[in-house]
N, C-alpha and C positions, 0 to 999 in steps of 0.2 A: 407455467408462470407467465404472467403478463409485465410485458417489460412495458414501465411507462415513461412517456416522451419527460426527459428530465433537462429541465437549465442549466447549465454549467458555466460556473461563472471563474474568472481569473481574480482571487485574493490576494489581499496585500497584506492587510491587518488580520492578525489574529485575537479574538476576541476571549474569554474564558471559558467558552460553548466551543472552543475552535482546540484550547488545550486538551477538553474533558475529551474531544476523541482523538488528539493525538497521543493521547498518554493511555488512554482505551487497548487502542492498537497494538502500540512499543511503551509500557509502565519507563523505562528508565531515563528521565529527565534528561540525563548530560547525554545519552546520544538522541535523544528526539533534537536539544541544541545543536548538536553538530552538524546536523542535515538542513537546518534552517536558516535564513536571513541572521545577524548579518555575519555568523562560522560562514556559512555555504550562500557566499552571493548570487549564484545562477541558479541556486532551489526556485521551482516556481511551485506554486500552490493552487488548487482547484475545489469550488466548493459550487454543494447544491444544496436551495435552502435560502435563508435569507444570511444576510450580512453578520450581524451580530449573532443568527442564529443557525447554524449550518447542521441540514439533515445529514451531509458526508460530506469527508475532506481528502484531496488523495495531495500528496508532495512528492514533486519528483525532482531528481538531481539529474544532470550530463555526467558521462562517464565515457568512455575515451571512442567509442564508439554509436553512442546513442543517448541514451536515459534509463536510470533505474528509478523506480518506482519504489520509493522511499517506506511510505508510509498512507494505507488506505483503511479507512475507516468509515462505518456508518452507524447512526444512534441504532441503539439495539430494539427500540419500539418500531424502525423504520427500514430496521430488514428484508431482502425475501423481495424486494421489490425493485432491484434491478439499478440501484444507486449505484453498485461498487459496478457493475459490469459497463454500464453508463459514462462512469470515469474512467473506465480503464482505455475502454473503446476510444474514448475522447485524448488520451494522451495518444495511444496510436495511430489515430488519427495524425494529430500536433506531430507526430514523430516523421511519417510520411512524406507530409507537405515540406516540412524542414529539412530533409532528407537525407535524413539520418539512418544508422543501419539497421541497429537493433532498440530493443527494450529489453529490462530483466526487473523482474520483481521476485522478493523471496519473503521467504515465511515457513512460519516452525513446523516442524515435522516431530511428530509425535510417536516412538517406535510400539510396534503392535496397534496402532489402530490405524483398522481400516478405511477408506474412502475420505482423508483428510477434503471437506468442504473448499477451504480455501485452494488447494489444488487442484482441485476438480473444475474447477471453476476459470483460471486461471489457464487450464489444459483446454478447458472447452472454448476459447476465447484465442487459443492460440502459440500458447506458449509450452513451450518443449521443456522436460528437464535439465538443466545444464549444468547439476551439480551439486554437492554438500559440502556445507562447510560447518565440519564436525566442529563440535564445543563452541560454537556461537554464543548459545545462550549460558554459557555455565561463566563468562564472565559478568554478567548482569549481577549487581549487588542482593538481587531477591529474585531466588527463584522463581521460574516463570510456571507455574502449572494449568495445563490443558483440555481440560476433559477428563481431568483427573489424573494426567500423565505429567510430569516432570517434562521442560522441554528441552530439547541439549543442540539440538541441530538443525541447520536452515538449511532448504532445498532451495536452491538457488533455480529460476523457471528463466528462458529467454526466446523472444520473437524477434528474427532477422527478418530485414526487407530484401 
C-alpha cells in the first residue's frame, strides 16, 4: 500500500461532512456529544481534507496519563489510502513532543472473526492489547452490527512512551 504524504490540519468547527463520519464511526449521538467540545473541553480534533469537507477525522481526549483516541474515521470512497494511519501517527507524534506517556484507542471486537482490520492496523502502528471491556456495546440504544456479527465488546489497544 502506498502511504501518501497527507495534511493534517487542527479543527475547530464541525461541519455536517464532519458529523456524517463521526457518526460513521460511533452511530450513538449522545456519546459521540460526550467526547466533544463544549461536554469534553480539551477534546481536540484533526482532520484531512478540506474544511467544510473532511476526507478523515480523528478526536482525541486526555486521560490521566496521555490521550485516548476517541474517534477515527475516513469516507469510505477514501479508504485503503493511509488517512487513518496518517492520523494516528500524527497524534503520537503530538503525544511525544507533549510528553505524555501513553495513547489508547479502542474498537469493537467481533467474536469469531478473524483478523479484525482495525486491529491489525492499530497493532502494526504500535499498540499492544490492553484489554476488554465486555458489554460496551450492548448499552448503545441499536445494536451495532459488523461484518455481520453483533458487536458486544471493545478491545481496548495502548502505546506507552
Amino acid at each position: 500500500m502506498d502511504v501518501i504524504k497527507h495534511e493534517i490540519e487542527h479543527e475547530a468547527e464541525l461541519s455536517r461532512a464532519h458529523w456524517d463520519l463521526l457518526l460513521d464511526a460511533d452511530p450513538w449521538l449522545e456519546a459521540v456529544l460526550d467526547y466533544l467540545p463544549p461536554t469534553q473541553a480539551e477534546a481536540e480534533m484533526f482532520r484531512i481534507g478540506k474544511p467544510k469537507n473532511p476526507y478523515a477525522i480523528c478526536v482525541i481526549v486526555p486521560i490521566a496519563d496521555g490521550y485516548e483516541i476517541k474517534n477515527i474515521a475516513t469516507r469510505t470512497i477514501m479508504r485503503r489510502q493511509g488517512m487513518a494511519s496518517a492520523l494516528i501517527t500524527h497524534v503520537l507524534e503530538l503525544a511525544k513532543m507533549r510528553g505524555v506517556k501513553a495513547v489508547e484507542i479502542g474498537t469493537g471486537e467481533t467474536p469469531g472473526v478473524m483478523g479484525n482490520a482495525q486491529i491489525r492496523l492499530y497493532e502494526k502502528l504500535g499498540f499492544k492489547r490492553d484489554g476488554v471491556l465486555k458489554g460496551f456495546f450492548s448499552r448503545y440504544p441499536i445494536p451495532i452490527i459488523d461484518n455481520g456479527h453483533l458487536l458486544r465488546d471493545m478491545v481496548m489497544l495502548r502505546q506507552e512512551f
